[in-house]
C-alpha positions, 0 to 999 in steps of 0.5 A, spaced: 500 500 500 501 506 498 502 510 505 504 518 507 508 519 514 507 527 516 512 531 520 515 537 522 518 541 518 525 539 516 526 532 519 523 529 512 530 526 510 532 523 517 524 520 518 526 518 511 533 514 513 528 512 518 523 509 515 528 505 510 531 503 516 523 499 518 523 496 511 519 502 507 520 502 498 519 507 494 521 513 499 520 519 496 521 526 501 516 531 501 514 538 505 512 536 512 512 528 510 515 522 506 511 517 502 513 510 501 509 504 500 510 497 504 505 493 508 500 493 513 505 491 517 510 496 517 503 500 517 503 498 524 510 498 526 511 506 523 505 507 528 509 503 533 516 505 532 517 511 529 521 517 533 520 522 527 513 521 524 507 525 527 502 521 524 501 516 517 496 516 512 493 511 508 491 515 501 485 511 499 483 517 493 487 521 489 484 525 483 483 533 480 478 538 480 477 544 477 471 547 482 468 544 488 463 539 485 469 536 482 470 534 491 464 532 491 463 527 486 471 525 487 469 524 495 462 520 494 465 515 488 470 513 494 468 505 496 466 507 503 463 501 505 471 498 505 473 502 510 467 503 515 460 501 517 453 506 517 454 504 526 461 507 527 462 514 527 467 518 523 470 525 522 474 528 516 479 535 517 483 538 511 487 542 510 487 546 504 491 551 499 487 551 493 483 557 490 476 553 489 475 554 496 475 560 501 477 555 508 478 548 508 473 548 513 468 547 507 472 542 503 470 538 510 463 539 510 463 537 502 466 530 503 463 529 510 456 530 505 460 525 499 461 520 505 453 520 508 449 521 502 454 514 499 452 510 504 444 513 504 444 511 497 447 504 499 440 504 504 446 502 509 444 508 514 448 514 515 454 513 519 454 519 525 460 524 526 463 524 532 469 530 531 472 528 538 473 521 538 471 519 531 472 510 529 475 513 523 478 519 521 478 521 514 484 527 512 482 531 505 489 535 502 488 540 496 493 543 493 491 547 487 487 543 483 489 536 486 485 532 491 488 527 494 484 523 500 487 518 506 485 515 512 489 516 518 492 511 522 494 514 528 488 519 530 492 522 536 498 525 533 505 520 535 508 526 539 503 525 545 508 519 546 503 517 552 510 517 558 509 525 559 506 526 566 508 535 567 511 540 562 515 546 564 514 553 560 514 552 554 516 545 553 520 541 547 516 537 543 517 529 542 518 528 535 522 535 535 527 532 540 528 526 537 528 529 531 533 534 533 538 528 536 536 525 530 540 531 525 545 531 530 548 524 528 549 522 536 549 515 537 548 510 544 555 509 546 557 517 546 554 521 553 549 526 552 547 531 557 541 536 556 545 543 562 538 547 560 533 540 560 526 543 562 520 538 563 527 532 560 524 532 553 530 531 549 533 527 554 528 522 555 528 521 548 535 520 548 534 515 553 528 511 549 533 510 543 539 509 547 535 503 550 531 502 544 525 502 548 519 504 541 516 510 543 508 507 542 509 502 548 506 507 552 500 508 548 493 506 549 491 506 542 492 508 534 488 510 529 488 504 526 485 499 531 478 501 530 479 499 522 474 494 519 481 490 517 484 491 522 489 484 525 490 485 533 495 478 533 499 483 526 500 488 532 502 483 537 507 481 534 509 488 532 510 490 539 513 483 541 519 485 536 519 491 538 519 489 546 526 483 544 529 489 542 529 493 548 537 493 551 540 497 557 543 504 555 550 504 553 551 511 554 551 515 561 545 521 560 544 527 564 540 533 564 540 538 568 536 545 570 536 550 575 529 549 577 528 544 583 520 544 581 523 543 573 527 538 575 522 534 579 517 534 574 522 532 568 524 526 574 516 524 574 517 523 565 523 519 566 521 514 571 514 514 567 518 512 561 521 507 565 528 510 564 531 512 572 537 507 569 538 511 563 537 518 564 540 521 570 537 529 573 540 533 578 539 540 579 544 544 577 546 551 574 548 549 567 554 556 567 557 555 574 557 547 573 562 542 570 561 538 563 557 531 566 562 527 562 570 529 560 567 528 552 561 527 550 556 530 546 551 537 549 544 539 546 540 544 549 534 549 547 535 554 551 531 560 552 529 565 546 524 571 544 517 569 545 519 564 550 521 564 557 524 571 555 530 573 558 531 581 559 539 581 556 538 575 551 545 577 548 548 576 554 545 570 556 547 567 550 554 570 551 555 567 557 552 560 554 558 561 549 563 562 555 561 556 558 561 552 553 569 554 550 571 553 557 568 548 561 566 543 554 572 541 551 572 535 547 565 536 546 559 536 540 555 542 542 548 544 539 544 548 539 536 550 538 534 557 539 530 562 534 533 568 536 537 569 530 541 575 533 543 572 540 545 566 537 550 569 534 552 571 541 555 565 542 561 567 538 563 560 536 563 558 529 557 553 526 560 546 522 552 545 522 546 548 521 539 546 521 533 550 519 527 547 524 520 549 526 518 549 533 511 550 533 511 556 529 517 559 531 523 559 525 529 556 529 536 553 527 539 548 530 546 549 530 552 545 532 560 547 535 566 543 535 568 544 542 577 544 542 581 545 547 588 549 547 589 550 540 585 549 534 588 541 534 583 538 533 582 533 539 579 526 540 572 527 540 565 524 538 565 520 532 558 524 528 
């Protein structure tokens, strides 16, 4: 089957590597998602195992228009029967970009009335909507003049890893943090420390992937279960190979903040993760403090504009700077941040740039080389 995982902007070549990496054919790369084919399985296993998808779509139509009866006709001539019975519920959302409709809202209507009045002329009855917890969710994407209507198999994005038990101010989100530690090339064996690390975030997902733990394990439910097709022994052995592959961590992982109510609540994730072997917190200031490891690697998003704003963010990034040229020898560095002015206060030079979205906020993730003394490089992570 053709299928189509959707992500965040600028995470579309690793989740394409990762995607390869579950066994997926014909993979192309998109914006914001990456199509790709392969079986019900691996359907299954993206939804499981996935660190870097949001959600994935199973596109049963695809097909042109050139008004809005055109939506109509396409959506209605969908065999809807296969999919869903007149006693289930269903929900449709859409995004738009098409000069045949103000907002998207109304192509939703449209295909929801195609969906209704097919079953009406089978005599089946009409299946209910039920936008907040629907048996199946139908996603209508118009781009211009084409049309392009899916399933989707996850419903409650994969973000919402399900361990999650507080957030801080403004917290990192999980496919962002597993994306990020994706682009930065760390691997198990290397130590990692997060010096600013909020709610734990990025170290917990640090510390899914060192114990190859899949991150849908602490989830209830997925999208697909409710599916006329769907096969509850394929999933059990989906996440029974999934659960044969856990391991111990092999790297030493720590985060750390200045907040003792931060750090409980980022204690609370970890321990919810089942990761209290993998992930150390400790409450810590991350300027006044020594590296937690004499080599290794550094990822932190540190405070910028619109949140946890700071009065003099060019100082503050300043001292991140010094700190990391003094205390970090021998390390990898990154950095989120979307204040682009301060993130030149840092006052290293990049050998890596990244341009991410964190919400909607335009943000680089940038990587420094840290060395000590001279400019010799000296032994460091292999990245």
């Amino acid at each position: 089957m053709k299928l189509l995982a959707k992500t965040h902007y600028g995470l579309e070549q690793v989740l394409a590597e990762e995607l390869k990496g579950f066994g997926a054919t014909g993979v192309s790369i998109l914006n914001r998602a990456v199509a790709f084919e392969g079986s019900k399985l691996l359907l299954y296993a993206v939804n499981y195992r996935s660190r870097l998808a949001l959600s994935v779509l199973m596109p049963v139509s695809s097909f042109g228009i050139s008004g809005q009866k055109d939506l109509y006709n396409g959506a209605v001539a969908v065999e809807w029967d296969h999919y869903l019975d007149p006693s289930k519920t269903f929900a449709v959302t859409a995004v738009v970009n098409s000069p045949h409709f103000p907002h998207s809202g109304y192509a939703a209507l449209v295909v929801k009335d195609a969906i209704a009045d097919f079953f009406r002329r089978l005599t089946l009855g009409r299946p209910s909507v039920d936008a907040k917890d629907p048996d199946l969710l139908v996603n209508v994407h118009i781009s211009n003049n084409r049309v392009t209507i899916s399933l989707d198999s996850t419903v409650v994005p994969l973000y919402r890893r399900g361990y999650r038990q507080g957030m801080s101010e403004a917290p990192l989100g999980e496919v962002l943090a597993a994306g990020m530690i994706a682009l930065s090339g760390w691997k198990p064996g290397i130590p990692l420390s997060d010096g600013m690390c909020g709610s734990g975030t990025i170290v917990a997902e640090a510390g899914l992937i060192a114990c190859n733990i899949a991150p849908g394990k602490f989830r209830k439910s997925f999208g697909f279960m409710r599916w006329k097709d769907y096969d509850a022994a394929l999933f059990r052995s989906v996440r029974f190979d999934a659960e044969k592959r856990e391991r111990k961590s092999p790297a030493k992982i720590s985060g750390s903040d200045i907040s003792a109510e931060t750090c409980a609540i980022a204690r609370a994730n970890i321990r919810a993760a089942g990761l209290e072997d993998a992930v150390e917190i400790a409450e810590r200031d991350f300027f006044t403090s020594p590296a937690p490891a004499e080599s290794g690697m550094l990822i932190i998003n540190p405070p910028y504009g619109r949140r946890l704003g700071i009065p003099d963010m060019g100082e503050f990034y300043g001292r991140i700077g010094t700190v990391l040229k003094h205390s970090y020898e021998g390390y990898t560095a990154w950095i989120l941040s979307g204040d682009m002015d301060s993130l030149k206060k840092v006052a290293l030079k990049p050998f890596r740039k990244f341009e991410l979205l964190n919400g909607d906020i335009e943000c680089r993730f940038q990587g420094y080389e840290l060395y000590g003394g001279t400019r010799k490089k000296r032994d460091t992570p292999d990245v």
